[in-house]
N, CA, C and O atoms as CSV, one atom per row, in Angstrom:
chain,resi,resn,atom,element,x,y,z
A,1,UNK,N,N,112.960,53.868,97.027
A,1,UNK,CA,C,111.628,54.036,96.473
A,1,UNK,C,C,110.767,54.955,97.345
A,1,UNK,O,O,110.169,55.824,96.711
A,2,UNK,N,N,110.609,54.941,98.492
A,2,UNK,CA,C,110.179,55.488,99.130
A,2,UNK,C,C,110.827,56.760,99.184
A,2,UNK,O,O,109.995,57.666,99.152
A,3,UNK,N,N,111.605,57.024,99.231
A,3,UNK,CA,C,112.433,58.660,99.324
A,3,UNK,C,C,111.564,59.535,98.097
A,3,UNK,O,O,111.046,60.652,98.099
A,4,UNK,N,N,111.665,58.534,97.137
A,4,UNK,CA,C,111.271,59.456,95.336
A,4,UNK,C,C,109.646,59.541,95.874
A,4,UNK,O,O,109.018,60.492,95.410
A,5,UNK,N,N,109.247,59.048,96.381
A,5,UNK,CA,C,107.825,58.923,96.546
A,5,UNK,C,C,107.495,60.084,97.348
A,5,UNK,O,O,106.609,60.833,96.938
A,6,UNK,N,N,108.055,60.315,98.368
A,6,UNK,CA,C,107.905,60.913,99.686
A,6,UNK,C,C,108.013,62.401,98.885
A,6,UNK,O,O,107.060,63.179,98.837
A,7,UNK,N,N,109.655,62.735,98.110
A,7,UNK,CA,C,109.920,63.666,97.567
A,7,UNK,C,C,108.949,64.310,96.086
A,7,UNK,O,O,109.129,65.429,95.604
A,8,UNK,N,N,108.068,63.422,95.643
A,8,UNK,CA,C,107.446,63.927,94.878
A,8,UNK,C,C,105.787,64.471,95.143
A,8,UNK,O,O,105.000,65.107,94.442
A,9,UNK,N,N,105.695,63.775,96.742
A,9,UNK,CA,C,104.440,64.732,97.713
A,9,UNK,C,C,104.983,65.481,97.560
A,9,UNK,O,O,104.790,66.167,96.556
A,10,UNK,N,N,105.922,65.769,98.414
A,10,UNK,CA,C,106.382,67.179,98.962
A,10,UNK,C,C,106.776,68.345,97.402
A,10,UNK,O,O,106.879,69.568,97.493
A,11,UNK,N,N,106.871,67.858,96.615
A,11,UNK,CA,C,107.227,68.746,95.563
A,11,UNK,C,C,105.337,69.218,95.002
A,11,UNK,O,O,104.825,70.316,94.786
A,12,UNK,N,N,104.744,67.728,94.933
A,12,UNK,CA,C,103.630,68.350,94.116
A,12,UNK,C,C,102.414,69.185,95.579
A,12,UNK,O,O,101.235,69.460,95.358
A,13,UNK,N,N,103.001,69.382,96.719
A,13,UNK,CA,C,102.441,70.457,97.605
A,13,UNK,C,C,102.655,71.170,97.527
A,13,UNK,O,O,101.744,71.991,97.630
A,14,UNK,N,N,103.943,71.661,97.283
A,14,UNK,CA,C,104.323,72.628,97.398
A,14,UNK,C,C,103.856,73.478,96.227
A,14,UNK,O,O,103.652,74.685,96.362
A,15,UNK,N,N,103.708,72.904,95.201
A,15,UNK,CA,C,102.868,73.358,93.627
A,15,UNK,C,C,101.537,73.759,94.156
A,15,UNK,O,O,101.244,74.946,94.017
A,16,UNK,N,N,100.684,72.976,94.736
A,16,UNK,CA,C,99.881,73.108,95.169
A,16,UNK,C,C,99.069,74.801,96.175
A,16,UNK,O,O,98.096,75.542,96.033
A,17,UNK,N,N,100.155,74.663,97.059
A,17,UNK,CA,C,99.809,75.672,97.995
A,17,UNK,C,C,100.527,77.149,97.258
A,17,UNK,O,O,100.703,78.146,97.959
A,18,UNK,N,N,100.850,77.135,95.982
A,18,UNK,CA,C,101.374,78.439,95.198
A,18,UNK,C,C,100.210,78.277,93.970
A,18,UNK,O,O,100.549,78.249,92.787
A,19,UNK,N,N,99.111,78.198,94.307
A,19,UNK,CA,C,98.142,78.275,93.542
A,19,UNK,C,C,96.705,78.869,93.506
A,19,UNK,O,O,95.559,78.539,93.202
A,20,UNK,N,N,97.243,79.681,93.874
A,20,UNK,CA,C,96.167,81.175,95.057
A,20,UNK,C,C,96.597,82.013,95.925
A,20,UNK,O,O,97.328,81.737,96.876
A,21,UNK,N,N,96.149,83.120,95.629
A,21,UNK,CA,C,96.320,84.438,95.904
A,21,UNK,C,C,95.891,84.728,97.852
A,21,UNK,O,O,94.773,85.213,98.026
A,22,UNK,N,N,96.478,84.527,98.764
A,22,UNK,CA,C,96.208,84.718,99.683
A,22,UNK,C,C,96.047,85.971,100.437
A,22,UNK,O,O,97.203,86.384,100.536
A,23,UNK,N,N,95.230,86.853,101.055
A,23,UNK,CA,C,95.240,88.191,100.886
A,23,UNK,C,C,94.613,88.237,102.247
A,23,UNK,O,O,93.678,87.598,102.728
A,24,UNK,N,N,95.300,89.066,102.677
A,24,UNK,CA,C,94.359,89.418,104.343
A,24,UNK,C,C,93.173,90.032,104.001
A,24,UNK,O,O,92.899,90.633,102.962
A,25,UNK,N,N,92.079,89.695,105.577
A,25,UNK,CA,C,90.949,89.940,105.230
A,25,UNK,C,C,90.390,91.480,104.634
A,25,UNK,O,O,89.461,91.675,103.851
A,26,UNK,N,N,91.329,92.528,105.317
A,26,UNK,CA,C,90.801,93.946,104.882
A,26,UNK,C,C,91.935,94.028,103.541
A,26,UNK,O,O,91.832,95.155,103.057
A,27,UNK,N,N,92.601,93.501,103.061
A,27,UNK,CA,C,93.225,94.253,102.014
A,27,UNK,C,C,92.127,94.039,100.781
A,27,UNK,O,O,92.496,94.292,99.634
A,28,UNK,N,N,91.276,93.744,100.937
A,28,UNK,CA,C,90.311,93.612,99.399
A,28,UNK,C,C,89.603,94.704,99.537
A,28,UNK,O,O,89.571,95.469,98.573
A,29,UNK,N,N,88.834,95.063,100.809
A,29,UNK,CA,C,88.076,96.477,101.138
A,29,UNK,C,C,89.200,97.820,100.603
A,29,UNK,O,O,89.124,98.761,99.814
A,30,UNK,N,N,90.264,97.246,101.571
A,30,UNK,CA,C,91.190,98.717,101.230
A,30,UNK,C,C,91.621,98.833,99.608
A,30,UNK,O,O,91.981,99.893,99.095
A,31,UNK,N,N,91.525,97.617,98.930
A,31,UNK,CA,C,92.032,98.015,97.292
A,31,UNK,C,C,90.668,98.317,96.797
A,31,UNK,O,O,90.777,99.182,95.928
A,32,UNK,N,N,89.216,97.918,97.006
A,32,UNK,CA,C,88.230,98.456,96.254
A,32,UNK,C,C,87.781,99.737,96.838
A,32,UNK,O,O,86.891,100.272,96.177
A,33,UNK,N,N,88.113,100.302,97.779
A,33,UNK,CA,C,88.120,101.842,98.599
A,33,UNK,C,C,89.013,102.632,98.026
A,33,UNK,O,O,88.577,103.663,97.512
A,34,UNK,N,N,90.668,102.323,97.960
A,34,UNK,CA,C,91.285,103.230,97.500
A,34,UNK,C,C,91.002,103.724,95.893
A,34,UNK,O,O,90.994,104.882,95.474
A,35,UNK,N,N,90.822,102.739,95.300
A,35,UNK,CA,C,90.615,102.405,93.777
A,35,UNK,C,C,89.161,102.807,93.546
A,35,UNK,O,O,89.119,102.534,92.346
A,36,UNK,N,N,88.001,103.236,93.817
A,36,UNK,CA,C,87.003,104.119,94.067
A,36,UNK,C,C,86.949,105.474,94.601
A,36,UNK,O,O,86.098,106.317,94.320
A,37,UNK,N,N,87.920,105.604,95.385
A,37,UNK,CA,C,88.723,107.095,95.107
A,37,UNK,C,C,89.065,108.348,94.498
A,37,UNK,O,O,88.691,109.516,94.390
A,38,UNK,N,N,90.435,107.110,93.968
A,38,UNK,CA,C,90.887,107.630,92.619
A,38,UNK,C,C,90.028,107.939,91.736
A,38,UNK,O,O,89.676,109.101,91.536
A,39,UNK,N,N,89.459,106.641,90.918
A,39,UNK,CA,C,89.255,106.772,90.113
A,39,UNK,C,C,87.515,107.470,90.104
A,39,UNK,O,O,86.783,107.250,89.139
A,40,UNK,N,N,87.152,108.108,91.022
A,40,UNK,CA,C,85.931,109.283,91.313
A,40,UNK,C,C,86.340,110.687,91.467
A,40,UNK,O,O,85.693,111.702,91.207
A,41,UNK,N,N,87.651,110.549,91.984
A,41,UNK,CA,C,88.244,112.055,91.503
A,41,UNK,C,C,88.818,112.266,90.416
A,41,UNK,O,O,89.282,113.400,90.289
A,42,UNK,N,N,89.008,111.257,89.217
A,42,UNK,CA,C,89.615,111.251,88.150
A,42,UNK,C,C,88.584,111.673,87.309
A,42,UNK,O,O,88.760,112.606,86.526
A,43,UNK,N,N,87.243,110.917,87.420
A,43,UNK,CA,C,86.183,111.223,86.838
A,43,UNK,C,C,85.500,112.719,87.319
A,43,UNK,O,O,84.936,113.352,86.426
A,44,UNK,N,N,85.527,113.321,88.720
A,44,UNK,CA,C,85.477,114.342,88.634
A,44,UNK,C,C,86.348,115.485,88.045
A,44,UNK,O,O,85.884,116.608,87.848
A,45,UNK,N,N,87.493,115.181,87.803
A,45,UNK,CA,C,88.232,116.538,87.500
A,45,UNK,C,C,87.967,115.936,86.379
A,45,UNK,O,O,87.654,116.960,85.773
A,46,UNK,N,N,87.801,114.899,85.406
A,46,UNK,CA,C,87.710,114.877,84.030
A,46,UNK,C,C,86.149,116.033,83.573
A,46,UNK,O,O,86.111,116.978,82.785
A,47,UNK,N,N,85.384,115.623,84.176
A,47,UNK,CA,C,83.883,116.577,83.628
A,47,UNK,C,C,84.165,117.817,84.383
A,47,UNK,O,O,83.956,118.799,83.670
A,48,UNK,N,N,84.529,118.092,85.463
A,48,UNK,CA,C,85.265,119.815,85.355
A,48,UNK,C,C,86.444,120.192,83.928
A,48,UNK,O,O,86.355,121.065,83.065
A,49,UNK,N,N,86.986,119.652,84.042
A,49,UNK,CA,C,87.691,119.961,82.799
A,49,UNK,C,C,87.324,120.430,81.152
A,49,UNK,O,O,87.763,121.216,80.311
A,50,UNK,N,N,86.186,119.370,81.292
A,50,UNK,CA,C,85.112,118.964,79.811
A,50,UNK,C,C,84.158,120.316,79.948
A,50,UNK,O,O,83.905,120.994,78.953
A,51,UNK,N,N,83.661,120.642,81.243
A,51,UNK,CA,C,82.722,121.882,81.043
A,51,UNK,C,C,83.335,122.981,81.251
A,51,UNK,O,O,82.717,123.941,80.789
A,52,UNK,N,N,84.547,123.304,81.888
A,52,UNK,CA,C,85.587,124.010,81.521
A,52,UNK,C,C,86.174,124.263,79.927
A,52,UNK,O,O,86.219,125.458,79.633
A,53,UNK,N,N,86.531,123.526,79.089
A,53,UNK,CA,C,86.708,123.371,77.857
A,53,UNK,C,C,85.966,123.138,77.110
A,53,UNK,O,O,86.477,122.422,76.248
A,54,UNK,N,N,84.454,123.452,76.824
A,54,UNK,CA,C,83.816,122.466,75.684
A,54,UNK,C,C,84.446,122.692,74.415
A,54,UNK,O,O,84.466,121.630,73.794
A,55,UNK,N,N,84.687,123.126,74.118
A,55,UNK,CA,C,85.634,122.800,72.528
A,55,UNK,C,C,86.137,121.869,72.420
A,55,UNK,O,O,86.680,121.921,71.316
A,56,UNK,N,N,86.353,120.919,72.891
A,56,UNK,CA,C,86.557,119.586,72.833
A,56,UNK,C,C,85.679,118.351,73.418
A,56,UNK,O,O,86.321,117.836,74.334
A,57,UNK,N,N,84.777,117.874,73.268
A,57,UNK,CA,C,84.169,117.177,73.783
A,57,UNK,C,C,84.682,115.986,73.563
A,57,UNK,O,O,85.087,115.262,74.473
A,58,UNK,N,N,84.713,115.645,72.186
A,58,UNK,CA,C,84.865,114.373,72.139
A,58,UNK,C,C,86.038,113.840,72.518
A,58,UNK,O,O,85.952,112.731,73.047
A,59,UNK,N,N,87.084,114.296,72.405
A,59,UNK,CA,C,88.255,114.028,73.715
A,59,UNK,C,C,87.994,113.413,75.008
A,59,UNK,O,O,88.770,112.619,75.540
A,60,UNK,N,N,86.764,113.835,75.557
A,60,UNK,CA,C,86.655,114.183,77.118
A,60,UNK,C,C,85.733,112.907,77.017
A,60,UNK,O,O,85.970,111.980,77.793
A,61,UNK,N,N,84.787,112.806,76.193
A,61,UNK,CA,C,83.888,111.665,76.073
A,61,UNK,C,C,84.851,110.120,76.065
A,61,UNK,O,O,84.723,109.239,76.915
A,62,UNK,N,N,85.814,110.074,74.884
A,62,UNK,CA,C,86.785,109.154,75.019
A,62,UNK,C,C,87.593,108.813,76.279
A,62,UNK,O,O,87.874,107.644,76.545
A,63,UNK,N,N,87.946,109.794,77.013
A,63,UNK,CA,C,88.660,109.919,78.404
A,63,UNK,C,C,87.896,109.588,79.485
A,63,UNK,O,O,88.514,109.450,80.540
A,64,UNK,N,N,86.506,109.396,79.503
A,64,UNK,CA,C,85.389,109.123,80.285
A,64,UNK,C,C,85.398,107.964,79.971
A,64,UNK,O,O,85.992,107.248,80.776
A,65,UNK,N,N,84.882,107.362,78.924
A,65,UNK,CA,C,84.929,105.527,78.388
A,65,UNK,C,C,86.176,105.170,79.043
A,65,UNK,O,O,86.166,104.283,79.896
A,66,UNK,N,N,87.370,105.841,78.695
A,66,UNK,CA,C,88.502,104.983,79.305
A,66,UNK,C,C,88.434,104.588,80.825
A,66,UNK,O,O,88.408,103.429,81.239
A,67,UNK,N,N,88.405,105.978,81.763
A,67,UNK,CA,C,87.900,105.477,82.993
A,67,UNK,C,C,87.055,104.523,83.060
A,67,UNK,O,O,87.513,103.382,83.112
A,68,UNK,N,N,85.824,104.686,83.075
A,68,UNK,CA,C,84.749,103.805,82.843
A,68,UNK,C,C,85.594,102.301,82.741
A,68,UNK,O,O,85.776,101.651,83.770
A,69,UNK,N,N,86.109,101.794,81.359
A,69,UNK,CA,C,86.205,100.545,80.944
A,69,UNK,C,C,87.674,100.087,82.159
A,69,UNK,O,O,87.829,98.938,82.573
A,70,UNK,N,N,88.224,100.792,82.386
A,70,UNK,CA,C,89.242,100.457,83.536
A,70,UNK,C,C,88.803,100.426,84.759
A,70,UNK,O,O,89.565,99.915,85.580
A,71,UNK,N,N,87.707,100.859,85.161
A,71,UNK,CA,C,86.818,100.288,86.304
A,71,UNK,C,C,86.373,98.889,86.330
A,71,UNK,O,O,86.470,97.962,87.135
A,72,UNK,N,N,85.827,99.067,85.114
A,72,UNK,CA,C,85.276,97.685,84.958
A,72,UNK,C,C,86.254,96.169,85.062
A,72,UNK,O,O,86.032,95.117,85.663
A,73,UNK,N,N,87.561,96.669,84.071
A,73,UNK,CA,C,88.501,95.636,84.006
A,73,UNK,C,C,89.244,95.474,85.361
A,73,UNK,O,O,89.907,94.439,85.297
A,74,UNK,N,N,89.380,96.027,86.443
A,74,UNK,CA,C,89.460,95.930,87.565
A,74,UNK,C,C,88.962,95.149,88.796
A,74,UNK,O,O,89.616,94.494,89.609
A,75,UNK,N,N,87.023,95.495,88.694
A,75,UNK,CA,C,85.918,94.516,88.912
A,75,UNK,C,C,86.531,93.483,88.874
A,75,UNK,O,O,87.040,92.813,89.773
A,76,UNK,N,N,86.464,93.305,87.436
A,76,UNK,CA,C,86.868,91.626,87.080
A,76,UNK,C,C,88.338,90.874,87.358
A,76,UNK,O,O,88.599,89.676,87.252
A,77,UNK,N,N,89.106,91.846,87.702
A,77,UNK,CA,C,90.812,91.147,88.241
A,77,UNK,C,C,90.343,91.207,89.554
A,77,UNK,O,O,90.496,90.097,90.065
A,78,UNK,N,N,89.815,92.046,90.370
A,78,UNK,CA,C,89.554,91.452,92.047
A,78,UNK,C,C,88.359,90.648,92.252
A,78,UNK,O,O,88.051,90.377,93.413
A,79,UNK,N,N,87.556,90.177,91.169
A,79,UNK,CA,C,86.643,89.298,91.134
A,79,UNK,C,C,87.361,87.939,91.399
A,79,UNK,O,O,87.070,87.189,92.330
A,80,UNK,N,N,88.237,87.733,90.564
A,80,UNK,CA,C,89.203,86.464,90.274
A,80,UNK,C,C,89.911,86.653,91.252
A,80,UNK,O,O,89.947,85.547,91.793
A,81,UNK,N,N,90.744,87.619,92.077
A,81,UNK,CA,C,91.378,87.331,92.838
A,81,UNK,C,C,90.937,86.838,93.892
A,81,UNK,O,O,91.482,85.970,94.574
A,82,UNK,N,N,89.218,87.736,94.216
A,82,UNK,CA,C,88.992,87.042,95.756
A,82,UNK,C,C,88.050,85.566,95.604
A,82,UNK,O,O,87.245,85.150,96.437
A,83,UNK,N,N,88.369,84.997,94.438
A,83,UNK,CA,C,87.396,84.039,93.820
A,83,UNK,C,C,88.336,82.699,95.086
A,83,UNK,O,O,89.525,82.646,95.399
A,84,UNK,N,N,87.325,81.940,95.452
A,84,UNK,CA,C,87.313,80.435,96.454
A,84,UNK,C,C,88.504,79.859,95.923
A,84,UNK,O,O,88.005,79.515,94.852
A,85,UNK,N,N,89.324,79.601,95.863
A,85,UNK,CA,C,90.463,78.527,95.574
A,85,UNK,C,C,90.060,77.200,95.594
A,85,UNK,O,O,90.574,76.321,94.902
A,86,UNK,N,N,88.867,76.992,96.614
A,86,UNK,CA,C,88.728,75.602,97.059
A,86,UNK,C,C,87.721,75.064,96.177
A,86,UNK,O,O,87.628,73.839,96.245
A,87,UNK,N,N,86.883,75.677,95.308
A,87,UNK,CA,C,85.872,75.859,94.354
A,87,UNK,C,C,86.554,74.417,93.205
A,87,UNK,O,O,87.735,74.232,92.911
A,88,UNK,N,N,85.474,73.683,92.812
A,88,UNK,CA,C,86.163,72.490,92.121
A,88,UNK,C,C,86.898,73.228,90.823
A,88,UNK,O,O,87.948,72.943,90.247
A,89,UNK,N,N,86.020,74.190,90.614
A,89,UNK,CA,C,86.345,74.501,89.235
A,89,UNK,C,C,87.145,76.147,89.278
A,89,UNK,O,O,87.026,76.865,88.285
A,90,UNK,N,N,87.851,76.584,90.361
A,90,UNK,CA,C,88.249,77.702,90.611
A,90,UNK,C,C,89.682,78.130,89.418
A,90,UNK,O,O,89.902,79.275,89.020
A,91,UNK,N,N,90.429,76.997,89.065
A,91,UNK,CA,C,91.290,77.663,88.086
A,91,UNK,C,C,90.903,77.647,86.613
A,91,UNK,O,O,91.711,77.909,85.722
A,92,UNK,N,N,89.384,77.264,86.358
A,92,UNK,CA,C,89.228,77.882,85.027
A,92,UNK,C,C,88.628,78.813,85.332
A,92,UNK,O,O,89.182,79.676,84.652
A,93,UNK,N,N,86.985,79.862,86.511
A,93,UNK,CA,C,86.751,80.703,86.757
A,93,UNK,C,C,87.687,82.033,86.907
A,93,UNK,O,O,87.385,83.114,86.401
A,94,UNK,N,N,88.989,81.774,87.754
A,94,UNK,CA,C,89.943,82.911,87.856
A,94,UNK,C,C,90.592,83.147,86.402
A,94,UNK,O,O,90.832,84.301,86.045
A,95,UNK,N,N,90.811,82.308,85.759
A,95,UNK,CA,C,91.496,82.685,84.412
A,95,UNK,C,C,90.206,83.302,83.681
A,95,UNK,O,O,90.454,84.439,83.280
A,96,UNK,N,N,89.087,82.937,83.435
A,96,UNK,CA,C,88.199,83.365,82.870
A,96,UNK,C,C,87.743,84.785,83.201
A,96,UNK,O,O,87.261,85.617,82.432
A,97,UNK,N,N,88.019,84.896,84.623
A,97,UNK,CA,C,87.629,86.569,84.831
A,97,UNK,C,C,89.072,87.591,84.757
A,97,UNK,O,O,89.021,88.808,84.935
A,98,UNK,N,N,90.106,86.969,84.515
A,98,UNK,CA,C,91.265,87.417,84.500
A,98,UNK,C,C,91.538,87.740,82.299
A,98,UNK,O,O,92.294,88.386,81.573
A,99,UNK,N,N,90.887,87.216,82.216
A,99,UNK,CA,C,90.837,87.234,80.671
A,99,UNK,C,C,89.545,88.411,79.997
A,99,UNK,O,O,89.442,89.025,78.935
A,100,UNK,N,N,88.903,88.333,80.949
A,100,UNK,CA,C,87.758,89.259,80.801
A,100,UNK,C,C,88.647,90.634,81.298
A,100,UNK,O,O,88.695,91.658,80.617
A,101,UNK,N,N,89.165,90.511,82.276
A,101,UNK,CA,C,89.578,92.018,82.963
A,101,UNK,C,C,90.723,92.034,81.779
A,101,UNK,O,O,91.088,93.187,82.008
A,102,UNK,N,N,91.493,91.659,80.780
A,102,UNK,CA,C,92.621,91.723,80.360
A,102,UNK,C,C,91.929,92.411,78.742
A,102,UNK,O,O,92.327,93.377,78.091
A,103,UNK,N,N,91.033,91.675,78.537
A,103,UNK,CA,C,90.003,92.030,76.856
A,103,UNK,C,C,89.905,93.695,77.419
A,103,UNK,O,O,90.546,94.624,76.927
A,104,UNK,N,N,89.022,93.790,78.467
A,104,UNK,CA,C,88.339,95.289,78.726
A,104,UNK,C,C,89.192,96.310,78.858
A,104,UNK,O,O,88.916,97.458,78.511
A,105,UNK,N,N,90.646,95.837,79.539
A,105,UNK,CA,C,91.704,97.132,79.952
A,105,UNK,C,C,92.388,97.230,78.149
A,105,UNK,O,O,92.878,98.228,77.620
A,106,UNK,N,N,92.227,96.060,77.627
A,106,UNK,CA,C,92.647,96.339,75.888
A,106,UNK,C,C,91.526,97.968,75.645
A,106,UNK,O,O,91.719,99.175,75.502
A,107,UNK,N,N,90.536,97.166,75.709
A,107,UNK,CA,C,89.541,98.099,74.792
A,107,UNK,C,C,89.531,99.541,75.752
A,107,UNK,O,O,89.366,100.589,75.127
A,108,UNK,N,N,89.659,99.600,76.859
A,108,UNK,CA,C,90.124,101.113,77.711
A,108,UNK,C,C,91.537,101.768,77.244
A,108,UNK,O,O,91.780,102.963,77.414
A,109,UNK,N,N,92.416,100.883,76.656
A,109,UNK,CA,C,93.429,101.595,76.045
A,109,UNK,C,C,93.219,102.353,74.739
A,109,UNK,O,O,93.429,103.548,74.529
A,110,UNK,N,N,92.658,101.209,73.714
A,110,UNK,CA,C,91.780,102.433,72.636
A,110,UNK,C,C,91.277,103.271,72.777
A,110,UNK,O,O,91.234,104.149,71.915
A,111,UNK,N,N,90.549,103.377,74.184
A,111,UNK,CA,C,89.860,104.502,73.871
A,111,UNK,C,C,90.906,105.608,74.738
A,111,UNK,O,O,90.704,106.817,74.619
A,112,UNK,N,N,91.976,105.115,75.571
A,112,UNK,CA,C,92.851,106.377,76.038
A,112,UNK,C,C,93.551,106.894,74.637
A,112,UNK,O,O,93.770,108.102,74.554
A,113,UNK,N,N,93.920,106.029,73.515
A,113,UNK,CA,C,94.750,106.485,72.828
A,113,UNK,C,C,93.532,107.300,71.800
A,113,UNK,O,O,93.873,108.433,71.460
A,114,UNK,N,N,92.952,107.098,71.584
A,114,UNK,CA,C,91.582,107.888,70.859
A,114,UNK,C,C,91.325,109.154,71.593
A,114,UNK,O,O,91.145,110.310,71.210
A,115,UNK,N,N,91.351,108.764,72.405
A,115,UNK,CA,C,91.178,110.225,73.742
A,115,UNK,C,C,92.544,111.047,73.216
A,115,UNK,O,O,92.505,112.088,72.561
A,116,UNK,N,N,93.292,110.618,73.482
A,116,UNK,CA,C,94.838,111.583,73.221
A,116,UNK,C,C,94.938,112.005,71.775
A,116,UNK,O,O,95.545,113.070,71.665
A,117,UNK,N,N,94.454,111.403,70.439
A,117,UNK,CA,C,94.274,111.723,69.100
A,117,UNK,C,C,93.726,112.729,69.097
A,117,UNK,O,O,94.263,113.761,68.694
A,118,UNK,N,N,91.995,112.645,69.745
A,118,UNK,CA,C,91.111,113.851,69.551
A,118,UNK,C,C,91.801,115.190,70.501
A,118,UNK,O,O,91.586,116.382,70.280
A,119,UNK,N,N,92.579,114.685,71.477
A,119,UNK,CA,C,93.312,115.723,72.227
A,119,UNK,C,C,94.034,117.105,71.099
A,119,UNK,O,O,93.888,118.316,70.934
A,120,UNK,N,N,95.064,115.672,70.389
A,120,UNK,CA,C,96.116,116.310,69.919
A,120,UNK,C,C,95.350,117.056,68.305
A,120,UNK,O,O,95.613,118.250,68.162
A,121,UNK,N,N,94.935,116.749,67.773
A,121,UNK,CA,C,94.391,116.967,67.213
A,121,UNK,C,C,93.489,118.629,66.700
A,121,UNK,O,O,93.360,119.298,65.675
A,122,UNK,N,N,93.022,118.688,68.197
A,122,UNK,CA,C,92.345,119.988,68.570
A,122,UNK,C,C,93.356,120.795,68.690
A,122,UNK,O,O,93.361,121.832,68.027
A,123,UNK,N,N,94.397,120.491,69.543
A,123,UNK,CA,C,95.556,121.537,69.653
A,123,UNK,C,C,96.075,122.160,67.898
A,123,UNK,O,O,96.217,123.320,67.512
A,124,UNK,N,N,96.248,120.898,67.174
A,124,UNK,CA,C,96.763,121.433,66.024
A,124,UNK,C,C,95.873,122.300,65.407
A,124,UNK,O,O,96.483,123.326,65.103
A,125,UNK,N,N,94.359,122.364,64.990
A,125,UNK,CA,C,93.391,122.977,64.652
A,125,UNK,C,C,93.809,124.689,65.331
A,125,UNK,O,O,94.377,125.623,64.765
A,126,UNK,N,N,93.320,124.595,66.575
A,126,UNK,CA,C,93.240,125.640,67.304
A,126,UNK,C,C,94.661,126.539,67.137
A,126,UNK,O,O,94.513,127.752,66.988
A,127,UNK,N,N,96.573,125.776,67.165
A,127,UNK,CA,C,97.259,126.674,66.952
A,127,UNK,C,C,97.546,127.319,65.516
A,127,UNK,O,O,98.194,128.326,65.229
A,128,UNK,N,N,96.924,126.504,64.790
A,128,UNK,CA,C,96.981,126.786,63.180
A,128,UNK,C,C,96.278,128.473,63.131
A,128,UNK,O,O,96.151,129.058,62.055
């Protein structure tokens, strides 16, 4: 009796301590640094590009939202990640901002694939 007892601590700890994201202290700086980066030189060469090309705007406008909304859905996945574990209510908050970052990178894909329509689109116009 005691063995099953003993063995079912040790099993439901071990559940336990795989239930959060443990992350050294600078790797959250270095993923919201690198990832502000990127995605500021992405947004710059996107509006060089756009005033380089205006014949297409609305392409470039769609390709801007997309950045944009993948910033955002990002926010919200390292929101949840660096969210308290110890928090009473921490595994419905992390799913909740993990569901938010998951809705927004949806709606940043529409608008990449909207972006690539109005892309393709123009090409056909223009080689016609």
């Amino acid at each position: 009796m005691i063995i099953e007892v003993t063995g079912a601590f040790i099993k439901q700890k071990r559940e336990m301590e795989v239930k959060y994201l443990p992350l050294e202290q600078e790797v959250m700086g270095l993923l919201i640094g690198g990832f502000s980066i990127v995605m500021a030189i992405s947004m710059l060469v996107t509006v060089f590009l756009w005033v380089k090309n205006k014949n297409n705007s609305l392409g470039y406008i769609w390709t801007l939202l997309h950045l944009l909304l993948v910033s955002v859905a990002i926010y919200f996945a390292l929101k949840g990640i660096a969210f308290d574990y110890n928090h009473p209510m921490a595994s419905e908050e992390i799913s909740l901002q993990m569901g938010i970052s998951g809705v927004v990178w949806a709606l940043s894909m529409i608008c990449l694939v909207i972006a690539l329509f109005n892309f393709s689109k123009e090409r056909n116009h223009s080689s016609s």
